[in-house]
Biotite code that builds the C-alpha atoms (Angstrom):
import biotite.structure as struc

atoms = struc.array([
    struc.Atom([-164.251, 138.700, -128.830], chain_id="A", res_id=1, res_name="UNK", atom_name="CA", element="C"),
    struc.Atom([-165.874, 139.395, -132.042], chain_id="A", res_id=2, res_name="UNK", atom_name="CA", element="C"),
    struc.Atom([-168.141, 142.229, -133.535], chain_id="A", res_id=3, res_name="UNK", atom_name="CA", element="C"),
    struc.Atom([-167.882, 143.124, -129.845], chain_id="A", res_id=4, res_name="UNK", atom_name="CA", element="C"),
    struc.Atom([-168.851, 147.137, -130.705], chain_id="A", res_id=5, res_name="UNK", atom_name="CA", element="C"),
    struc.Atom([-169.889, 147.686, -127.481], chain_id="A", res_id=6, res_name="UNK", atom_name="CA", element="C"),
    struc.Atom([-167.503, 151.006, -126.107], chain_id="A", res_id=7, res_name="UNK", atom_name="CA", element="C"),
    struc.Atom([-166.165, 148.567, -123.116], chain_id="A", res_id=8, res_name="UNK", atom_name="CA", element="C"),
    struc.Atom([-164.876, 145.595, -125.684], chain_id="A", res_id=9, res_name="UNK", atom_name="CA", element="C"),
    struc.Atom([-161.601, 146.446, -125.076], chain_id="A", res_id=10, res_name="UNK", atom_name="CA", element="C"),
    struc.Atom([-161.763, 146.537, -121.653], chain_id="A", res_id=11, res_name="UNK", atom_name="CA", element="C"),
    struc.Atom([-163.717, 143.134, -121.200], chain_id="A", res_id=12, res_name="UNK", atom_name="CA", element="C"),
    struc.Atom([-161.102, 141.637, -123.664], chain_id="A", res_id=13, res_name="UNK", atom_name="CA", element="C"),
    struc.Atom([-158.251, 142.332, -121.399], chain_id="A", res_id=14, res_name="UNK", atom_name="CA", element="C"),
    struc.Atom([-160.154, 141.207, -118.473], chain_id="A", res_id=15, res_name="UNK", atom_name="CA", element="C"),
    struc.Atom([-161.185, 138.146, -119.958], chain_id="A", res_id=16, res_name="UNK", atom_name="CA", element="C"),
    struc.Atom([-157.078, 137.528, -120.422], chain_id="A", res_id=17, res_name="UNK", atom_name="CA", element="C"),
    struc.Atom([-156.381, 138.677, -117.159], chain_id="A", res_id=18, res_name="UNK", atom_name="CA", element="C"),
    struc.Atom([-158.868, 135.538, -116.057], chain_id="A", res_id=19, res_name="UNK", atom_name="CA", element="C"),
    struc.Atom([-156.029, 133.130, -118.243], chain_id="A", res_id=20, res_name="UNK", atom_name="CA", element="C"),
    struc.Atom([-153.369, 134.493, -116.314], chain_id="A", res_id=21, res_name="UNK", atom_name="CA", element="C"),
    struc.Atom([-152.612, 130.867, -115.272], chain_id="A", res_id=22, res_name="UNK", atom_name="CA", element="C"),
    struc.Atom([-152.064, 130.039, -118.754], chain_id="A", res_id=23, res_name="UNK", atom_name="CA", element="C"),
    struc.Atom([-149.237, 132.174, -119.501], chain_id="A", res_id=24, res_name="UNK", atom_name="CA", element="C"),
    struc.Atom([-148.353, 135.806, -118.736], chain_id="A", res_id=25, res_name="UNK", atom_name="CA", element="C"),
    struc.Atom([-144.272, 136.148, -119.884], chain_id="A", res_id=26, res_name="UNK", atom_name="CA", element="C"),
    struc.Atom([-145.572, 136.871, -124.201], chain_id="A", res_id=27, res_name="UNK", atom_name="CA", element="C"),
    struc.Atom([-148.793, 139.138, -124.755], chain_id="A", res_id=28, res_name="UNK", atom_name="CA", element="C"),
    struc.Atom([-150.233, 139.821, -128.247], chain_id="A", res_id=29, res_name="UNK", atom_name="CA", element="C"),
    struc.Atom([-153.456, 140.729, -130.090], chain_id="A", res_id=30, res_name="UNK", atom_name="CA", element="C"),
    struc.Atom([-154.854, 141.988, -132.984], chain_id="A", res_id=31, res_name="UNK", atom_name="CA", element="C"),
    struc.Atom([-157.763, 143.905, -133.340], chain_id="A", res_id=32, res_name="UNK", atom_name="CA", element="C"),
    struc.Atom([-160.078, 146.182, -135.418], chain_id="A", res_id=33, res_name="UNK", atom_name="CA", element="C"),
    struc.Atom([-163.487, 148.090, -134.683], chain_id="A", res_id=34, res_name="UNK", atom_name="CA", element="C"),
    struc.Atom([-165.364, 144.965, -134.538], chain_id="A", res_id=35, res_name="UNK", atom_name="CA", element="C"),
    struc.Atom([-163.364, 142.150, -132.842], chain_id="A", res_id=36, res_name="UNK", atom_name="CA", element="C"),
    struc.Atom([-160.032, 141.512, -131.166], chain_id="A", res_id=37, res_name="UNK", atom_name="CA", element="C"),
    struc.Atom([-158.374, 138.507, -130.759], chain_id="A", res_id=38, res_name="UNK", atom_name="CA", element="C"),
    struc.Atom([-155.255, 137.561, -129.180], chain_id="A", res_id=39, res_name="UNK", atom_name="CA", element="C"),
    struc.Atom([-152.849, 135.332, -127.191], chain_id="A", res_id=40, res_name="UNK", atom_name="CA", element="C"),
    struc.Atom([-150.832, 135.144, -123.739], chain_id="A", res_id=41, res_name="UNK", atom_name="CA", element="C"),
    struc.Atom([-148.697, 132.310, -123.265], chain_id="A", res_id=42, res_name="UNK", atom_name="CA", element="C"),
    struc.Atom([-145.680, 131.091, -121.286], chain_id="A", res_id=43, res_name="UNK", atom_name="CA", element="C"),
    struc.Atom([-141.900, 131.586, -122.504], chain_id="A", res_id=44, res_name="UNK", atom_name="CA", element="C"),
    struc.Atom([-140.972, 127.776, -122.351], chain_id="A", res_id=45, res_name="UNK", atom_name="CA", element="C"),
    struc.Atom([-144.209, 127.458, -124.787], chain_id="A", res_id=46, res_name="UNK", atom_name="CA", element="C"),
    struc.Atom([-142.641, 129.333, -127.829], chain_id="A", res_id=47, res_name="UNK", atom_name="CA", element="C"),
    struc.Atom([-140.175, 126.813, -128.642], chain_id="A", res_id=48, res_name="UNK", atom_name="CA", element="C"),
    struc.Atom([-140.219, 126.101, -132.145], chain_id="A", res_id=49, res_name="UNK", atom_name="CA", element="C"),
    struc.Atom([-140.892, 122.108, -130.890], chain_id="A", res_id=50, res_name="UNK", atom_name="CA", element="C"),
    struc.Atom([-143.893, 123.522, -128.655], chain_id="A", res_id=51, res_name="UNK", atom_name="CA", element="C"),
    struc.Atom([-145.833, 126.217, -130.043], chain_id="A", res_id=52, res_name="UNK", atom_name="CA", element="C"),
    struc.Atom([-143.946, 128.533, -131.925], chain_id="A", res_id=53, res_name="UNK", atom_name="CA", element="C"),
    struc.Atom([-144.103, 132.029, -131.143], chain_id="A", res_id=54, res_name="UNK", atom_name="CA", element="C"),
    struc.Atom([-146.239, 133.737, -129.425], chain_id="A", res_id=55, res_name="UNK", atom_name="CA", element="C"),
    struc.Atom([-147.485, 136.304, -131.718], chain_id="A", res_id=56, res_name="UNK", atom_name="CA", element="C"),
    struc.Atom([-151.263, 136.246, -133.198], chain_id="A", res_id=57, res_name="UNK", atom_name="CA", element="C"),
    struc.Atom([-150.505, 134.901, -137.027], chain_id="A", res_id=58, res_name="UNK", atom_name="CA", element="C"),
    struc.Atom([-151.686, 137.643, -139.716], chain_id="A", res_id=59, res_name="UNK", atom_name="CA", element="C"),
    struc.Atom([-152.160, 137.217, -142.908], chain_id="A", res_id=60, res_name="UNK", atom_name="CA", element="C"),
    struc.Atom([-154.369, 139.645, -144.902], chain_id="A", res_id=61, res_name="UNK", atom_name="CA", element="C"),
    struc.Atom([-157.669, 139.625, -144.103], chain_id="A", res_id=62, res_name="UNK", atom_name="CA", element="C"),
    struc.Atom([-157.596, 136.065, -141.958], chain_id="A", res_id=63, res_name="UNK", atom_name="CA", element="C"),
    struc.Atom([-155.431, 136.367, -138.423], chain_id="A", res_id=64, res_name="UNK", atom_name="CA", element="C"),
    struc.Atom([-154.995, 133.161, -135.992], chain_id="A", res_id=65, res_name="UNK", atom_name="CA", element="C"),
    struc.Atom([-154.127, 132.083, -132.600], chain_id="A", res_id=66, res_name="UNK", atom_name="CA", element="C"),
    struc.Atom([-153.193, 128.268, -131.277], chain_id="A", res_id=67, res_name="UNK", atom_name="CA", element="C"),
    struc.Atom([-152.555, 126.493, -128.097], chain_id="A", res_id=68, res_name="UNK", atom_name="CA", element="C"),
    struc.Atom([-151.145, 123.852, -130.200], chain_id="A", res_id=69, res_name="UNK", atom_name="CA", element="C"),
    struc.Atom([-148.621, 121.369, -130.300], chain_id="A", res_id=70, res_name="UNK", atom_name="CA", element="C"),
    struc.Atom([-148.253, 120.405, -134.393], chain_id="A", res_id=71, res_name="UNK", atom_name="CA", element="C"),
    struc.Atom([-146.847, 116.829, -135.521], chain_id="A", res_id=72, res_name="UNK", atom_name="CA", element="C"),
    struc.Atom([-145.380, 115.647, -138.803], chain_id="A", res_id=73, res_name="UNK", atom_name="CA", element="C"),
    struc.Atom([-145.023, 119.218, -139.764], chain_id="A", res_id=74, res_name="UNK", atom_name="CA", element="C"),
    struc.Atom([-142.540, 118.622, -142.198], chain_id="A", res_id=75, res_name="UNK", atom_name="CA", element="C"),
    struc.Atom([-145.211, 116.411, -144.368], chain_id="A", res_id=76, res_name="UNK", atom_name="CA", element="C"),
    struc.Atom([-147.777, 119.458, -143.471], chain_id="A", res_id=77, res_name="UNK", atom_name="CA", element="C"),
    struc.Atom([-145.746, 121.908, -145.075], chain_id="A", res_id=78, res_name="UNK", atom_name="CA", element="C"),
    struc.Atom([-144.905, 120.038, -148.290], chain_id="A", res_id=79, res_name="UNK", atom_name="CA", element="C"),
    struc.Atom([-149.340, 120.032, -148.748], chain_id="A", res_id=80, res_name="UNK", atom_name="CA", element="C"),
    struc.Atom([-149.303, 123.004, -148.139], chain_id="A", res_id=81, res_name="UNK", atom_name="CA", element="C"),
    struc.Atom([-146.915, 123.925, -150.389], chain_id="A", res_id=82, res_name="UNK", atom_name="CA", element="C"),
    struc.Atom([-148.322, 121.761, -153.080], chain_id="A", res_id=83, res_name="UNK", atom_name="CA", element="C"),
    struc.Atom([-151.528, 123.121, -152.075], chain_id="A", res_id=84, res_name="UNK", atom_name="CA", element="C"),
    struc.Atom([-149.912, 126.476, -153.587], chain_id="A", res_id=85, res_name="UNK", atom_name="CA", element="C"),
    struc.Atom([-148.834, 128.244, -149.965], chain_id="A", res_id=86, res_name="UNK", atom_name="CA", element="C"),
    struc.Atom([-146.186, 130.181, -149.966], chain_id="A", res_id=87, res_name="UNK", atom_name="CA", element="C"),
    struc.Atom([-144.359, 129.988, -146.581], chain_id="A", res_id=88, res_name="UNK", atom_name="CA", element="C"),
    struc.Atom([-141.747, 131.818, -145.142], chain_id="A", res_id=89, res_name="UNK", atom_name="CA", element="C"),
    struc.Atom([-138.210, 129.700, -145.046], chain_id="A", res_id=90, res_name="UNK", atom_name="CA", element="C"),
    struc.Atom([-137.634, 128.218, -141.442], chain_id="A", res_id=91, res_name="UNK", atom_name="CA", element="C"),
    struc.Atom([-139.436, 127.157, -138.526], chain_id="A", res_id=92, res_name="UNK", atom_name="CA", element="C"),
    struc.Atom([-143.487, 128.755, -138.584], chain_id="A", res_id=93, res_name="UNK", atom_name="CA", element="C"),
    struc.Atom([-145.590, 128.675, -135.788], chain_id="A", res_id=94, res_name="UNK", atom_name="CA", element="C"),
    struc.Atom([-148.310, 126.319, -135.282], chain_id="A", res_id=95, res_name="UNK", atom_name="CA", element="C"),
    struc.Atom([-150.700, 129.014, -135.423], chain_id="A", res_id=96, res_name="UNK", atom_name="CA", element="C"),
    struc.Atom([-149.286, 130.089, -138.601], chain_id="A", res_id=97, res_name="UNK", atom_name="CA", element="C"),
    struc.Atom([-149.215, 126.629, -140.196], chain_id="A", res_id=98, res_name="UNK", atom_name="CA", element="C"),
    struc.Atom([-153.049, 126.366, -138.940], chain_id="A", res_id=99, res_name="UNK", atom_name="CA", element="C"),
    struc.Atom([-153.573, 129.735, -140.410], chain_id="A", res_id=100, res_name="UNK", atom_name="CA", element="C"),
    struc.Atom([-152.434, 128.295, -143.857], chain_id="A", res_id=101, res_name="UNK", atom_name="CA", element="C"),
    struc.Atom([-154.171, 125.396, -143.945], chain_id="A", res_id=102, res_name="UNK", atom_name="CA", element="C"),
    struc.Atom([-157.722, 127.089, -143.286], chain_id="A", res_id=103, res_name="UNK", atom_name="CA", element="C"),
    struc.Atom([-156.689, 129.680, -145.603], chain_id="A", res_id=104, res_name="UNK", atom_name="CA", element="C"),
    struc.Atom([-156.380, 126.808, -148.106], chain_id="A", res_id=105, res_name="UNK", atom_name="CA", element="C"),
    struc.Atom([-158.766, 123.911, -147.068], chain_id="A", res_id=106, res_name="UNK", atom_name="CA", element="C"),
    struc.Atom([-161.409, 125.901, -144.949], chain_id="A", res_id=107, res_name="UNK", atom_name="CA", element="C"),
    struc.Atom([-162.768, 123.419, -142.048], chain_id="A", res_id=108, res_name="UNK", atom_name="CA", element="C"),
    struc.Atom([-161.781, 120.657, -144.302], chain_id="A", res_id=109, res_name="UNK", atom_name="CA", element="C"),
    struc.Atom([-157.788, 121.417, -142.783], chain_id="A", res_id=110, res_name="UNK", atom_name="CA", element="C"),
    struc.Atom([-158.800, 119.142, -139.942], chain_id="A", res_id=111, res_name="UNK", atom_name="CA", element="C"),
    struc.Atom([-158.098, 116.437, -141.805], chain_id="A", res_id=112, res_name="UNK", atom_name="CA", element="C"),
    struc.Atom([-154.715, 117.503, -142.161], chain_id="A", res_id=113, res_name="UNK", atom_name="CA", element="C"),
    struc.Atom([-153.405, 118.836, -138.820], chain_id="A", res_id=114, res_name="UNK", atom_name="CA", element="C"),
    struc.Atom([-152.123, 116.073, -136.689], chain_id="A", res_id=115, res_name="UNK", atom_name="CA", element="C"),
    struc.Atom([-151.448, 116.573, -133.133], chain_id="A", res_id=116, res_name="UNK", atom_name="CA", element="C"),
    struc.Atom([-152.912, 118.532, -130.000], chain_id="A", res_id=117, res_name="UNK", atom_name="CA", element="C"),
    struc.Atom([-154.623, 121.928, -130.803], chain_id="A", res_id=118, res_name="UNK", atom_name="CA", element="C"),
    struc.Atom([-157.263, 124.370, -130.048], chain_id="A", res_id=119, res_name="UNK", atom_name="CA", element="C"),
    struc.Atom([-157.598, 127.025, -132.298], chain_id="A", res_id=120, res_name="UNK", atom_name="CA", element="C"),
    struc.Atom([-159.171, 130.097, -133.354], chain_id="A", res_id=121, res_name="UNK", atom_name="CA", element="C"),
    struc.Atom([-159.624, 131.587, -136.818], chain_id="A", res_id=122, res_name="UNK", atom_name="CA", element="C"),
    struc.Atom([-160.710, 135.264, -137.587], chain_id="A", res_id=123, res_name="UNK", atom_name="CA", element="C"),
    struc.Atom([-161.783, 137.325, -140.890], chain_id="A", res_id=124, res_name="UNK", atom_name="CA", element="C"),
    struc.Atom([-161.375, 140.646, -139.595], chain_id="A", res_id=125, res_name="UNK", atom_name="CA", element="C"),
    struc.Atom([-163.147, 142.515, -142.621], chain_id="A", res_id=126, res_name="UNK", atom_name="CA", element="C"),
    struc.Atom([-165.959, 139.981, -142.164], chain_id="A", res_id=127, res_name="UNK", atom_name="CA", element="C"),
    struc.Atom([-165.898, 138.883, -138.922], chain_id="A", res_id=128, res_name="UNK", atom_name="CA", element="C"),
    struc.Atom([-166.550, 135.172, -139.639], chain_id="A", res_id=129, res_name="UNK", atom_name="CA", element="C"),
    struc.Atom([-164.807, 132.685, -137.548], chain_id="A", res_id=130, res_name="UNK", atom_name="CA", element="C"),
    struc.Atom([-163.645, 129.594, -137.006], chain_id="A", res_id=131, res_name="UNK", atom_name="CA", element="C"),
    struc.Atom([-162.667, 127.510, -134.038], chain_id="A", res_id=132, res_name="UNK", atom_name="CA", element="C"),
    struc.Atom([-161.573, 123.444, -133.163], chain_id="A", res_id=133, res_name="UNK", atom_name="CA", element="C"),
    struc.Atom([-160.400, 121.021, -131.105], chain_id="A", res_id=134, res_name="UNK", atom_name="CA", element="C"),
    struc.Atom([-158.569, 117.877, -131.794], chain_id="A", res_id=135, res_name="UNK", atom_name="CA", element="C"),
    struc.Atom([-160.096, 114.546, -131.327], chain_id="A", res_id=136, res_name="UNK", atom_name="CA", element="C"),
    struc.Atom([-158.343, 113.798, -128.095], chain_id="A", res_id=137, res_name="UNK", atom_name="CA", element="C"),
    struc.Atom([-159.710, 117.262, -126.757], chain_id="A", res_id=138, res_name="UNK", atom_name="CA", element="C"),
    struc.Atom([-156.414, 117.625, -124.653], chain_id="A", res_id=139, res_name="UNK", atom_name="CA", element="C"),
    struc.Atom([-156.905, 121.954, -124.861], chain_id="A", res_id=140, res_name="UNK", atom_name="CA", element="C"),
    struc.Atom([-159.731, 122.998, -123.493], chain_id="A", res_id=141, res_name="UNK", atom_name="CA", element="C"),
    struc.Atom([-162.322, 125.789, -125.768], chain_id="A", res_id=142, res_name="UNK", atom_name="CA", element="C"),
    struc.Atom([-165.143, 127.397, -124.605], chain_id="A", res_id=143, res_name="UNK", atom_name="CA", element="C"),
    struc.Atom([-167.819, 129.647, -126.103], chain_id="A", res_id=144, res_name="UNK", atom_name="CA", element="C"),
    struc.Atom([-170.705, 132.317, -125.381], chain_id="A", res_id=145, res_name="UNK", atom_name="CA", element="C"),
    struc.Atom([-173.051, 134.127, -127.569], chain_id="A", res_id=146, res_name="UNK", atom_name="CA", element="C"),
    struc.Atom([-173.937, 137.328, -126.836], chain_id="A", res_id=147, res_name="UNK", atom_name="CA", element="C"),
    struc.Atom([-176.393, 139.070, -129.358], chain_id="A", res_id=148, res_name="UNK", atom_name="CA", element="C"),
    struc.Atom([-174.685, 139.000, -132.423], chain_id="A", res_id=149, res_name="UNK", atom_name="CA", element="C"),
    struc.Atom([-171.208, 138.674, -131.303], chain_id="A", res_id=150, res_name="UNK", atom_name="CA", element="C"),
    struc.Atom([-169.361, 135.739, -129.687], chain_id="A", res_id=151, res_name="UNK", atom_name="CA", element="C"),
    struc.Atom([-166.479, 135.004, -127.007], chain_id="A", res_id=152, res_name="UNK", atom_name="CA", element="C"),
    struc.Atom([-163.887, 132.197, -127.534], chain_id="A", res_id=153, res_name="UNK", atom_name="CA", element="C"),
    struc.Atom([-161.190, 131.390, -125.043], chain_id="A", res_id=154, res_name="UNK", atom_name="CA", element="C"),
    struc.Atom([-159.505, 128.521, -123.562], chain_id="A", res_id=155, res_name="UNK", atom_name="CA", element="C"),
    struc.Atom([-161.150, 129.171, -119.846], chain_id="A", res_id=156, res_name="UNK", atom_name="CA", element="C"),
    struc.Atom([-164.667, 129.268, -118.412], chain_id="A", res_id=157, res_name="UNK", atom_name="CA", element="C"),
    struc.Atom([-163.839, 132.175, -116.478], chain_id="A", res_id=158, res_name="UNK", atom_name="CA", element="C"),
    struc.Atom([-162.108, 134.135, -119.015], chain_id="A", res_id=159, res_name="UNK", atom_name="CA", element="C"),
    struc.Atom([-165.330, 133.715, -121.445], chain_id="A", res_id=160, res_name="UNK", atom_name="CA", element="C"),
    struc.Atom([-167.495, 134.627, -118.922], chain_id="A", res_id=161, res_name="UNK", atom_name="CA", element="C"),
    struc.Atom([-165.354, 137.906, -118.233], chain_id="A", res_id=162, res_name="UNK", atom_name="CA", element="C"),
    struc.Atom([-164.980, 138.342, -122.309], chain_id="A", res_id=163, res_name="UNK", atom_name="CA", element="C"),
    struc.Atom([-168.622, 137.898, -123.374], chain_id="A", res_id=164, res_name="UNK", atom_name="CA", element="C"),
    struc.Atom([-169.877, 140.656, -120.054], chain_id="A", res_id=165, res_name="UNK", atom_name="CA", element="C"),
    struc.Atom([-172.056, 137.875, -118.964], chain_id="A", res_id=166, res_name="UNK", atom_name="CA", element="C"),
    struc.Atom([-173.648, 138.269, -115.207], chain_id="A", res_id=167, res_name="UNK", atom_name="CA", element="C"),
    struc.Atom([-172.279, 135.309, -113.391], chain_id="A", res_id=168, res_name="UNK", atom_name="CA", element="C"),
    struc.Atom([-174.898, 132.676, -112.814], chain_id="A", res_id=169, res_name="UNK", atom_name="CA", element="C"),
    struc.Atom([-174.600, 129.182, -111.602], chain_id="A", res_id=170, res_name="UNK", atom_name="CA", element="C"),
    struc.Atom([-176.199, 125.986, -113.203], chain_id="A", res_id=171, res_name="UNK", atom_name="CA", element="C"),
    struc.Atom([-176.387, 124.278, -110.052], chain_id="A", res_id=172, res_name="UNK", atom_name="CA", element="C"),
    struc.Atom([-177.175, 120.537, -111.469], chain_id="A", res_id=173, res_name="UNK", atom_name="CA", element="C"),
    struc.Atom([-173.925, 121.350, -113.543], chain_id="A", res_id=174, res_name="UNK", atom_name="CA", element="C"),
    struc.Atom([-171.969, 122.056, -110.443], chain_id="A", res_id=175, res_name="UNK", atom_name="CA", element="C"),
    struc.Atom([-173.144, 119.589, -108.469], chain_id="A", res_id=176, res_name="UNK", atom_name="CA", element="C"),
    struc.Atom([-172.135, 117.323, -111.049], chain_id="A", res_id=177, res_name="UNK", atom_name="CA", element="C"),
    struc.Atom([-168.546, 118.877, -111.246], chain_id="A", res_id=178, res_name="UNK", atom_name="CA", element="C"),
    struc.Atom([-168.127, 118.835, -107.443], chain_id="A", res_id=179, res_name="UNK", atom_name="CA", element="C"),
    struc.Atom([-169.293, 115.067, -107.542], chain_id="A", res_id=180, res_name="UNK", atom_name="CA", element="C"),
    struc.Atom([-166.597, 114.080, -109.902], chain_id="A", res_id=181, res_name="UNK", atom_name="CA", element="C"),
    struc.Atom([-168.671, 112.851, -112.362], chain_id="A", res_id=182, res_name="UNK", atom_name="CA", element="C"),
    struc.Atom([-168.396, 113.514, -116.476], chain_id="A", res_id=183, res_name="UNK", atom_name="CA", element="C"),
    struc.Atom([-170.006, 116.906, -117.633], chain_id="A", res_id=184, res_name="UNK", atom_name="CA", element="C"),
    struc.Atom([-172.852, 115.888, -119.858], chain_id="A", res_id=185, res_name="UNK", atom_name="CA", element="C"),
    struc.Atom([-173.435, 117.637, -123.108], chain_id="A", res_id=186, res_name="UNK", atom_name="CA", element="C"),
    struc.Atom([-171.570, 121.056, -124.091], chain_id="A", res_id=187, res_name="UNK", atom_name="CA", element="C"),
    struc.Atom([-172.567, 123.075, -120.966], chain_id="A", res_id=188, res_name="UNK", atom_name="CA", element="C"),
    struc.Atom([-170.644, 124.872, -118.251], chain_id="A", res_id=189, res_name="UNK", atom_name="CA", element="C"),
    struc.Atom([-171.534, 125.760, -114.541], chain_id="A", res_id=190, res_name="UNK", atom_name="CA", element="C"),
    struc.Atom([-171.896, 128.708, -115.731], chain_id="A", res_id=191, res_name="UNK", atom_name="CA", element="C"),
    struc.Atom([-175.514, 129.695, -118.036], chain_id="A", res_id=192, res_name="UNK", atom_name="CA", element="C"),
    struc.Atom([-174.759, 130.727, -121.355], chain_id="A", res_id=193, res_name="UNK", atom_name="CA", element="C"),
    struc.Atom([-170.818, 129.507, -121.502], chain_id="A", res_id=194, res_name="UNK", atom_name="CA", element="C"),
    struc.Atom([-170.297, 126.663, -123.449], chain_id="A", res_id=195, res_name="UNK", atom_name="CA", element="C"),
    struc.Atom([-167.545, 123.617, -123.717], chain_id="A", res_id=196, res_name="UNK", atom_name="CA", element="C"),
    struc.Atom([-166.480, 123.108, -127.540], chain_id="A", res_id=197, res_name="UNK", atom_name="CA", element="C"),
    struc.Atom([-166.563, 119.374, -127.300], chain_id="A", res_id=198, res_name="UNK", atom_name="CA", element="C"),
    struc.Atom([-163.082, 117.101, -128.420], chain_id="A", res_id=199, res_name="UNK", atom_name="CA", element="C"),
    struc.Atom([-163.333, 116.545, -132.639], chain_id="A", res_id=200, res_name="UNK", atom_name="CA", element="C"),
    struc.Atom([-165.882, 119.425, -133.140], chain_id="A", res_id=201, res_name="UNK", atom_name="CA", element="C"),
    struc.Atom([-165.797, 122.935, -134.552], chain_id="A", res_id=202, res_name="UNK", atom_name="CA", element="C"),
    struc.Atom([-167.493, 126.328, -134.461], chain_id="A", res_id=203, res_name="UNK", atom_name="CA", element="C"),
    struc.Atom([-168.060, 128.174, -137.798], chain_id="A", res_id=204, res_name="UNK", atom_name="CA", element="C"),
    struc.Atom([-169.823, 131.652, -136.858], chain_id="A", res_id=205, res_name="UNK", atom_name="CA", element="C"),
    struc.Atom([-170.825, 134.420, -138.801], chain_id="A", res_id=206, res_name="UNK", atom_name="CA", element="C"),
    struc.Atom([-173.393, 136.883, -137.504], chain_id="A", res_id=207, res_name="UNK", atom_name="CA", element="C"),
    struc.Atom([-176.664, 135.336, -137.140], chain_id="A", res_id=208, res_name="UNK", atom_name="CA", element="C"),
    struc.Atom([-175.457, 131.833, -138.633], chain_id="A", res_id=209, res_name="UNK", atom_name="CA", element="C"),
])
């Protein structure tokens, strides 16, 4: 949730996990400052170094990231990055750390270099821009909502609803498409103003852009 400076940000943040409880519950971490917070619950199993690494938001200086990734060829990522003039920390990184490298280096051109499964989130905390994507294959779900000037990211409908304080209201053709078992159509949810991030794109927000 970011430039959320609303006095009940907090609040709706942790609600908005509480709605990804399905997700994971066992590791629990965020980061946050007055504008924005942004953090990640996930499963034990899940923090293998194999999986997804652990389960702690990646920080850097300014720039801070969360995945719900699963990274291939990471051995050929790393030796880019380090090329690319990255210093990284001897022995197995996270994939939200690797991710967190690679944007820090390439911007939104890094999707040309992370192979594998991944949703993602990327976060300036000074300036509050962000950054969020899905792989091609769209296999990890992203979803979106736009409140004023600040925006909601998670990985559930639900839990972007509860995140961005939206009143819950139906689409009912969007439903009744869902309930049919037919394809969503275009980038919206059942529910008005939450929005799918479709497979192979990205969100790059600032404040009014």
């Amino acid at each position: 949730w970011f430039r959320g400076q609303s006095d009940d940000a907090a609040s709706r943040f942790e609600h908005g996990l509480s709605r990804l409880a399905h997700r994971g519950v066992e590791y629990i971490d965020a980061v946050s400052s007055p504008s924005g917070i942004l953090g990640v619950a996930r499963y034990g199993w899940e923090c293998d170094a194999a999986i997804g690494g652990s389960a702690k938001v990646a920080a850097g200086d300014e720039w801070v990231a969360v995945a719900d990734a699963a990274l291939y060829y990471q051995a050929d990522l790393r030796r880019r990055l380090v090329n690319a003039g990255a210093s990284l920390e001897s022995g197995a990184a996270s994939a939200a750390g690797l991710i967190l490298h690679a944007f820090r280096i390439w911007g939104p051109g890094c999707l040309r270099y992370l192979e594998g499964d991944f949703a993602f989130v990327v976060w300036n905390r000074s300036t509050d821009e962000v950054f969020a994507a899905r792989d091609f294959a769209g296999s990890r779900p992203l979803y979106w909502a736009e409140v004023g000037e600040s925006i909601a990211v998670t990985s559930g409908v639900e839990a972007t609803l509860a995140a961005a304080g939206l009143e819950r209201r139906l689409v009912t053709g969007a439903l009744a498409s869902s309930l049919s078992g037919y394809p969503a159509l275009g980038e919206g949810t059942h529910y008005q103003g939450v929005y799918t991030l479709p497979a192979g794109y990205y969100v790059h927000w600032r404040a009014g852009h």
